[in-house]
C-alpha positions in Angstrom: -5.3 14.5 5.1 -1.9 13.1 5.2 0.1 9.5 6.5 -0.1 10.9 10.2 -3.2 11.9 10.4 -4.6 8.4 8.9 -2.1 6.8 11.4 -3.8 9.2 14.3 -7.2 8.0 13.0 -7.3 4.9 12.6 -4.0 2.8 13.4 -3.7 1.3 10.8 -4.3 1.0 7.1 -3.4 -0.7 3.6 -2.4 1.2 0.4 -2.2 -0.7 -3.1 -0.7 1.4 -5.9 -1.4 0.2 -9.2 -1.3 2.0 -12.8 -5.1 1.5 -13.7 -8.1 3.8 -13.2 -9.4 3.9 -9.7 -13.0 1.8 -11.0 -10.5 -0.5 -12.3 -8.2 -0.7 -8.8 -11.3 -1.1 -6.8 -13.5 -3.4 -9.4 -10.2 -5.9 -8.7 -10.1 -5.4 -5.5 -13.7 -7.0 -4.8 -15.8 -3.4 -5.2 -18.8 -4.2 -7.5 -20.5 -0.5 -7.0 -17.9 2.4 -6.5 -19.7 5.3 -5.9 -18.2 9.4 -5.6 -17.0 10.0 -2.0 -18.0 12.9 -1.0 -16.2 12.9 3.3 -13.1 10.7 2.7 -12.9 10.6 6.5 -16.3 10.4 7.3 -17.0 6.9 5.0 -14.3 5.5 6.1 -15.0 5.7 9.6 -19.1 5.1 9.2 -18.5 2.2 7.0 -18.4 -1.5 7.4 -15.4 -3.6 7.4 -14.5 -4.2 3.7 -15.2 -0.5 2.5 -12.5 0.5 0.2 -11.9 4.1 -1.6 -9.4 5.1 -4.4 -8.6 7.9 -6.1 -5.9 8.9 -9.6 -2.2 10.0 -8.3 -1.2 10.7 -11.6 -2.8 9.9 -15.0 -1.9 6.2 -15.1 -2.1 5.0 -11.6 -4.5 5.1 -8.6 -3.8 4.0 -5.1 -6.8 2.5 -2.9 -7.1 2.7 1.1 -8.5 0.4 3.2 -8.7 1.5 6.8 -10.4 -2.1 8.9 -8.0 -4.7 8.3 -9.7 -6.8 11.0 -10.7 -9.6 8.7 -7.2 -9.2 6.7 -6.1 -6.8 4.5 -7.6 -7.2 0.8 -5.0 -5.4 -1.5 -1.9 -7.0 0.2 -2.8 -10.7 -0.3 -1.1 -12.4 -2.0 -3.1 -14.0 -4.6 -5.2 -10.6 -5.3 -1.8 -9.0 -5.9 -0.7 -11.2 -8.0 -4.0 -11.8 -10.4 -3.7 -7.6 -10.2 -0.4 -7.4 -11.5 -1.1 -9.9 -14.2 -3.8 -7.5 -15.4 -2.1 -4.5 -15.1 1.7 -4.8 -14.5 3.7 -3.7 -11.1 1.4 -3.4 -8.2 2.6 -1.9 -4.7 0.9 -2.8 -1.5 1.4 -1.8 1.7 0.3 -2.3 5.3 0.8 -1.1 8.8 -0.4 -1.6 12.4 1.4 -1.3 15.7 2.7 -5.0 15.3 3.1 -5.2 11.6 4.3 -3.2 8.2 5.1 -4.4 5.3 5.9 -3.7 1.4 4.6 -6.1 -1.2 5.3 -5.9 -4.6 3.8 -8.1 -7.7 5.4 -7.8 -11.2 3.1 -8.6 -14.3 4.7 -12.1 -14.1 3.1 -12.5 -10.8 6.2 -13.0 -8.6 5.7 -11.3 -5.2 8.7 -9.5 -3.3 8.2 -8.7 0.5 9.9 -6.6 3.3 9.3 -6.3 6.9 9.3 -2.9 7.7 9.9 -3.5 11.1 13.0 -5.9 11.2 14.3 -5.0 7.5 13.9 -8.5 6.4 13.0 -9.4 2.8 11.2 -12.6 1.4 9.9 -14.0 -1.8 11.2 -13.6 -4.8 13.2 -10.5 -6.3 14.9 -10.9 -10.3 15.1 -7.1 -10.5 18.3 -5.7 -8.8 16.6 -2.4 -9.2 14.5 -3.0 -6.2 17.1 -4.1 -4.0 19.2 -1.1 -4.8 16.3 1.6 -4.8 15.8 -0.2 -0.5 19.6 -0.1 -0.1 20.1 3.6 -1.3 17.5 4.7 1.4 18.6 2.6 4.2 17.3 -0.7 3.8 20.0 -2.7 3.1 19.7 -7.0 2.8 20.7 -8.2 5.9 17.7 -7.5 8.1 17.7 -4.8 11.1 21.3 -5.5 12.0 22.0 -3.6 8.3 19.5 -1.2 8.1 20.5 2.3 8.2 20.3 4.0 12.0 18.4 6.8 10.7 15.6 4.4 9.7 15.6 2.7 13.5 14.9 5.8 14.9 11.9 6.6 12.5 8.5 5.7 13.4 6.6 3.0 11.7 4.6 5.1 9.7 7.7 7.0 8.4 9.9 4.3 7.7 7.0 2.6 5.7 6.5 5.9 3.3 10.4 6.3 3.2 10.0 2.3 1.7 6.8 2.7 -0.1 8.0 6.2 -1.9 11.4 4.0 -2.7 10.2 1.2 -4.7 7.2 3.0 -6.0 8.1 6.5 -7.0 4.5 7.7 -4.8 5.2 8.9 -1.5 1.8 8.2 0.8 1.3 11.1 1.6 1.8 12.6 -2.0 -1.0 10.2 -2.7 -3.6 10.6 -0.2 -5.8 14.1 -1.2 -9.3 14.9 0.6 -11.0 15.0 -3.0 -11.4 12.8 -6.1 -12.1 9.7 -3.7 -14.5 7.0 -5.2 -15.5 3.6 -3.3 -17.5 0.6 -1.7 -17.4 -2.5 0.4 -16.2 -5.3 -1.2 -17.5 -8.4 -1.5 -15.3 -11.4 0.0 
C-alpha cells in the first residue's frame, strides 16, 4: 500500500503524525475501542464514516488515516490538534482531495501553522524559522504559488503533499503507510 494507491482508492484521505503509541493517537482522536486490523484496505472501505486506523512508524510516533472526510476531517481540526499537541508535543496533519490539501502543524504550546498545498500560501502562526526553511529548501518558498518552485507546479497533488509532509515531519507518507501493524475504530463525534 503506498500514497498512490490510497489516492487511486479513495480520493482522498487525512494523516496525523504524532510521537505517541497508536492506542494513544487514536484514543485522542475520538476512538474509544481500537481493535487489530487484520485487511487495512478492506476496513477502511467496509467501514462507516468516522473509522480511523493507526499504526507505529518508528518507536516514538504513530501516524493515523482516516479515508471519509465527508463530515470533516477529525485529526486536522484545529482544536483536536491543538489539545493533541498539548499532550504530546508536535503533531503533523495532513489532508487532501481534488479541491483541497493542506499541512497543519501544532506545537506543544498549541499554536497551529498552515499551508495550502495547492496555492503555497501559509497561515497561522509560525515562531520557529526551522519550519519555514525546511518548506523553502524543498520548494515552497513564502510568497504563495507565484514563489513556489516550478518543479513543485508540475507535481500532482498527492506528491507535492508528501514532498511537504516528509519536509516538516521527517516521515514521508508513503514511508509511513505499511499493510500490517494497523489497529482502529470509529470514533465517536
Amino acid at each position: 500500500m503506498d500514497l498512490h494507491f490510497i489516492y487511486r482508492e479513495f480520493g482522498m484521505a487525512a494523516f496525523t503524525l504524532a510521537p505517541t503509541t497508536p492506542e494513544d493517537l487514536l484514543h485522542h482522536l475520538g476512538v474509544a475501542q481500537a481493535a487489530a486490523v487484520s485487511n487495512i484496505l478492506s476496513d477502511l472501505h467496509d467501514e462507516e464514516a468516522g473509522f480511523l486506523a493507526a499504526r507505529a512508524v518508528s518507536p516514538n510516533w504513530s501516524i493515523a488515516i482516516e479515508t471519509n472526510g465527508e463530515t470533516g476531517w477529525i485529526g486536522c481540526t484545529s482544536h483536536l490538534m491543538q489539545a493533541l499537541s498539548e499532550r504530546c508535543g508536535t503533531v503533523h496533519s495532513t489532508c487532501f482531495t481534488d479541491e483541497d490539501a493542506r499541512l497543519l502543524i501544532a506545537r506543544d504550546d498549541g499554536i497551529l501553522f498552515g499551508l495550502d498545498i495547492h496555492t503555497g500560501n501559509r497561515w497561522g502562526h509560525s515562531d520557529d524559522e526551522a519550519i519555514d526553511q525546511q518548506l523553502a529548501q524543498v520548494g515552497f518558498h513564502p510568497g504563495g504559488l507565484r514563489a513556489m518552485d516550478p518543479r513543485l507546479k508540475d507535481m500532482r497533488t498527492i506528491d507535492r503533499t508528501d514532498v511537504a509532509f516528509a519536509a516538516v515531519s521527517g516521515h514521508t507518507l508513503n514511508s509511513c503507510l505499511g499493510v500490517t501493524g494497523w489497529i482502529g475504530g470509529v470514533a465517536q463525534r
